[in-house]
N, C-alpha and C positions, 0 to 999 in steps of 0.2 A: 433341727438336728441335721448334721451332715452326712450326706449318703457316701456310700460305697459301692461299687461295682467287683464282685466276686463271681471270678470263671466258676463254671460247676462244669466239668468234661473237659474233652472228651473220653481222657483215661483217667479214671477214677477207682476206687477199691471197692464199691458198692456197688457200681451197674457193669454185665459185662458187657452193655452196648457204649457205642460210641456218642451217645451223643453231649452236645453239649449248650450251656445256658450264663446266659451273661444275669447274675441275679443283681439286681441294683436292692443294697439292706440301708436299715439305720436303726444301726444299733447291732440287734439280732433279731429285726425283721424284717422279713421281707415285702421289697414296695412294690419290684416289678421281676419279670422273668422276661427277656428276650434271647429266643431259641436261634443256634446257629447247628443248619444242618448240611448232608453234601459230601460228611465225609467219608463215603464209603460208596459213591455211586457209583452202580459196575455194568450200566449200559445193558440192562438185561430186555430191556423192552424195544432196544434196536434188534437184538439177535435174532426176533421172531423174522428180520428179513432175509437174514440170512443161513438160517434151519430150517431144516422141512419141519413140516408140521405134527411129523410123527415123534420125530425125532426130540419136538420141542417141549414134550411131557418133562423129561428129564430137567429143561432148565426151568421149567414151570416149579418142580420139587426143590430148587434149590433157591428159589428167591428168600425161603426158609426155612431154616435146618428144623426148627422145633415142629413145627406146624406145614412140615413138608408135603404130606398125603393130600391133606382136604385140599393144597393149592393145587397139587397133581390130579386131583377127582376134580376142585369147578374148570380147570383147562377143559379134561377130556367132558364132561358135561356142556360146555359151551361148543366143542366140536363135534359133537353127536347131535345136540342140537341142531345148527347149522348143515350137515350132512344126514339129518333125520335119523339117527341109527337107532335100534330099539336094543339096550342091553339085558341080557337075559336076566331073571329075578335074582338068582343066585347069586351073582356078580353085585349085582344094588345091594342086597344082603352084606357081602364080603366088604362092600366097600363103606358099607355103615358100623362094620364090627370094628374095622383098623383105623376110621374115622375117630371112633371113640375111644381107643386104644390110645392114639396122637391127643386127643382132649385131657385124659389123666395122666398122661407123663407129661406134657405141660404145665399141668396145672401142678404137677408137685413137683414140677424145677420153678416155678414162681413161688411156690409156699417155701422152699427151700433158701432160693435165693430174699425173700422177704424175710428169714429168720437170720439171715448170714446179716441183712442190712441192720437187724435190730442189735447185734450180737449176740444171738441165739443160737450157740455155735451149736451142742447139741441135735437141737431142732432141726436145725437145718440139716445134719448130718440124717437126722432119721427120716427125714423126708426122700432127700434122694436116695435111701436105703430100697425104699420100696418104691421108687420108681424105677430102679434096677430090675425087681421081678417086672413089672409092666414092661420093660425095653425087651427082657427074655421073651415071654410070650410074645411081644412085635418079632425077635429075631427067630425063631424057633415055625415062627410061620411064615415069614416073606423073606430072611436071608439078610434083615438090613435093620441096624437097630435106631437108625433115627430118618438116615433117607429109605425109605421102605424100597421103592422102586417096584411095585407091585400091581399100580394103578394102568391103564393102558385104554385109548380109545377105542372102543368098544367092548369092555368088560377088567379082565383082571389078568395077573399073567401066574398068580398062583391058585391052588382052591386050602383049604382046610379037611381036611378028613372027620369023621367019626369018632374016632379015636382022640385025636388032639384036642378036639371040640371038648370032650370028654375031661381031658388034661385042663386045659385051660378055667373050666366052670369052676373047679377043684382050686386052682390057683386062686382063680377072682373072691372065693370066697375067705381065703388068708388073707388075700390084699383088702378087703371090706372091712375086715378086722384092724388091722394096721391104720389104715385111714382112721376108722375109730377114733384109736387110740391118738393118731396125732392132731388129726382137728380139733379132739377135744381140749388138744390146750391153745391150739390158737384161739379157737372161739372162747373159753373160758381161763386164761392164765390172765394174773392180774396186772404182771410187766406189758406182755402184749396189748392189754386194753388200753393201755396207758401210752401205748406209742400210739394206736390206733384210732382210738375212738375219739368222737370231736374234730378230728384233725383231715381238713380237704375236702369240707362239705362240699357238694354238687349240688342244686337242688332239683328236683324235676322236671320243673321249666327249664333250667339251665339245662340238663341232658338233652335236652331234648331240642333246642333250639341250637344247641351248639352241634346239635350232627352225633351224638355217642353213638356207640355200637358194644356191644358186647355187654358182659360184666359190669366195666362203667357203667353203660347206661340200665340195667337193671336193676343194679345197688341202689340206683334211684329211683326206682318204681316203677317205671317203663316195661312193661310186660312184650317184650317184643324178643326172637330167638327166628333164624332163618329156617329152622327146623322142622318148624312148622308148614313151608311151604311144602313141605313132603318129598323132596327130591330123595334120591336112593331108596333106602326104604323107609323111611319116614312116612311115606303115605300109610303104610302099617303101624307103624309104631309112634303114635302121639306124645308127643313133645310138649310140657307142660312148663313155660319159661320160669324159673327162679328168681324170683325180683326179693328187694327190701327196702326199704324207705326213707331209711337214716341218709343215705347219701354220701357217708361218709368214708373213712380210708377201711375201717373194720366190715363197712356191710360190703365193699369189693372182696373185703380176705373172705367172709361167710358165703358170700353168692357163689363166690371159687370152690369153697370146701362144699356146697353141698352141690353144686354141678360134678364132685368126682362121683357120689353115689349115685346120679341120678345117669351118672354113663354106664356105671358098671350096671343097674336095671336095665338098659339101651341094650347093651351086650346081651345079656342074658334071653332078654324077649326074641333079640334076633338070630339069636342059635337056636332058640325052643319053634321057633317060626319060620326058618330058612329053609329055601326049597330044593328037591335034589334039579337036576340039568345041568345044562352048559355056564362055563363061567366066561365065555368069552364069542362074539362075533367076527368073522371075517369084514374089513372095512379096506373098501377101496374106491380110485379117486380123488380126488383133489376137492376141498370146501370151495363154495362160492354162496354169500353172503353174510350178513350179521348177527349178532345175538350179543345179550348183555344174558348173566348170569350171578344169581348170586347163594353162598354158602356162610354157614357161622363156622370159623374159625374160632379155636379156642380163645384169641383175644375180640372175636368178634366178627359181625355181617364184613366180606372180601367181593369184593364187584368187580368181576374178570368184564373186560368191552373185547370182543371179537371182532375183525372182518377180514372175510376173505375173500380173494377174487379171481378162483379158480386154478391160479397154481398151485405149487407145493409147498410155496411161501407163504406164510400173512402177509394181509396188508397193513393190519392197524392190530398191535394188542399192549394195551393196557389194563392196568391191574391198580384198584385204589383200596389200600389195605387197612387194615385194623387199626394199628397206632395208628395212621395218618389221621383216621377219622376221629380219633380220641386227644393228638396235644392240644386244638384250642381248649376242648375243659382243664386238659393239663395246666397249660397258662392261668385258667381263670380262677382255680385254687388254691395256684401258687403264693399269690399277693397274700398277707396278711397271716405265714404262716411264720411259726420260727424258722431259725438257715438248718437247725440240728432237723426239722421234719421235712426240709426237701428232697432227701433220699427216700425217705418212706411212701412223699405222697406219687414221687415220679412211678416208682415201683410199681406203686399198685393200679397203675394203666398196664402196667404188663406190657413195657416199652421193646417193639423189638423193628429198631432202627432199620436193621437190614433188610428187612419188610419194605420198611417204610420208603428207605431211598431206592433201591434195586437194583 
């Protein structure tokens, strides 16, 4: 049968990333996938030589817009690290509340944008409905509804009150409701099954040999979550990773939908648990030395490489993100699927390019 070679990217109606893929089909299926990426590199891993180190928070939170905080928490974690700084508990608190805050407004711009791919216009609308009230509570506490700008080496540069705490609990428990209501049709609607299920098996050995992280790799049985290592406050509040077995394009939508309840519990323990004091240390000095560091990002484990050498500049920082660690499964699902389920299976890696190139 004769093959074809069909661009998939970089600008497309289905992903709002840029990427893009040379699919080789026959017929309407696909044989192979070769990725072409690059377009969007913005040279952010030079600027650490040329920003001070304080300063450099800020382009830390912008390597991505969605999942901006936890890369602005593992920065200032890998620099406290290396500078020994000890953050006050309340501050670890704070920054595990808005950690998880950035976890479910991601995750339901992904459930969203995966209903947009099925043409679940509806759906999708109702998703970013109520990741709206989640962006409120983010703005209403740090001033910023997607780049927080709140995180800072050595603590935090806002606190929450009593009161808002108060407000917030109030809120989380409408938005619990809502979640409800929409997961239960992704996980149970019988259109959705139907795009999902069966479709872009991983198996567990494949996870796991291929380097997954995140979601992907949990969807496939891999019981593994960086949360566990206890960083911020996580040493308090145990972390029970969400895995499922299938492997497939539906147990990545299901791992997502019950990681939203399992944040808004996160929340909850950590305002019933947070301690009064300071949110913030005095840090002075220049780094000098190394550290590797790592955090789960809502698309998954993010491995900040550190060094410093006593200026005000780094010497070395690099950052190996989420997607990066997830296209080869990408690739390796691709083959053998139809061309109409190659939007659905890219999706559900929760592709976010500008992560990926920086």
């Amino acid at each position: 049968m004769p093959r074809t070679v069909i661009p998939f990217g970089p600008q497309h109606p289905v992903l709002p990333e840029p990427i893009h893929l040379d699919l080789v089909v026959e017929d309407e299926k696909v044989i192979e996938a070769r990725p072409s990426i690059g377009f969007i590199h913005r040279g952010l891993e030079k600027l650490a030589e040329t920003k001070d180190y304080v300063e450099f928070v800020y382009v830390a939170e912008r390597i991505c817009g969605i999942c901006s905080f936890i890369h602005g928490q593992t920065y200032c974690q890998a620099i406290e690290t290396i500078m020994n700084v000890q953050v006050p508990p309340r501050a670890l608190y704070l920054r595990t509340v808005w950690g998880e805050l950035s976890r479910i407004h991601s995750h339901l711009l992904w459930l969203g944008l995966m209903a947009d791919g099925m043409g679940f216009e509806s759906l999708f609308m109702h998703s970013w409905r109520v990741r709206e009230k989640v962006l409120n509570i983010i703005e209403a506490t740090t001033g910023g509804r997607v780049i927080f700008g709140s995180c800072k080496i050595g603590g935090v540069r806002r606190d929450i009150n009593a009161e808002t705490i108060k407000t917030i609990l109030k809120d989380l428990d409408g938005i619990e409701q809502d979640l409800r209501d929409i997961t239960r049709v992704f996980l149970n609607d019988r259109s959705v099954k139907a795009r999902l299920c069966g479709i872009g098996v991983l198996s567990k050995q494949e996870a796991w040999d291929l380097g997954c992280v995140g979601p992907m790799l949990r969807a496939s049985g891999v019981a593994q979550d960086m949360r566990q290592q206890g960083y911020a406050a996580f040493k308090d509040i145990p972390v029970e990773p969400i895995t499922r077995t299938e492997g497939d394009s539906y147990a990545r939508c299901a791992v997502r939908c019950e990681e939203l309840f399992q944040s808004v519990q996160i929340i909850r323990q950590a305002f019933a648990k947070i301690p009064d004091g300071e949110i913030a240390v005095k840090v002075t000095g220049n780094p000098t030395g190394e550290t590797i560091t790592r955090t789960e990002q809502p698309r998954g484990e993010v491995v900040y490489h550190l060094k410093a050498n006593g200026t005000k500049n780094l010497q070395r920082f690099r950052v190996r993100t989420p997607t990066f660690a997830n296209l080869p499964a990408m690739l390796k699902v691709l083959p053998g699927c139809d061309l109409a389920d190659v939007p659905m299976i890219v999706l559900t890696i929760d592709p976010c390019i500008s992560c990926t190139e920086r």
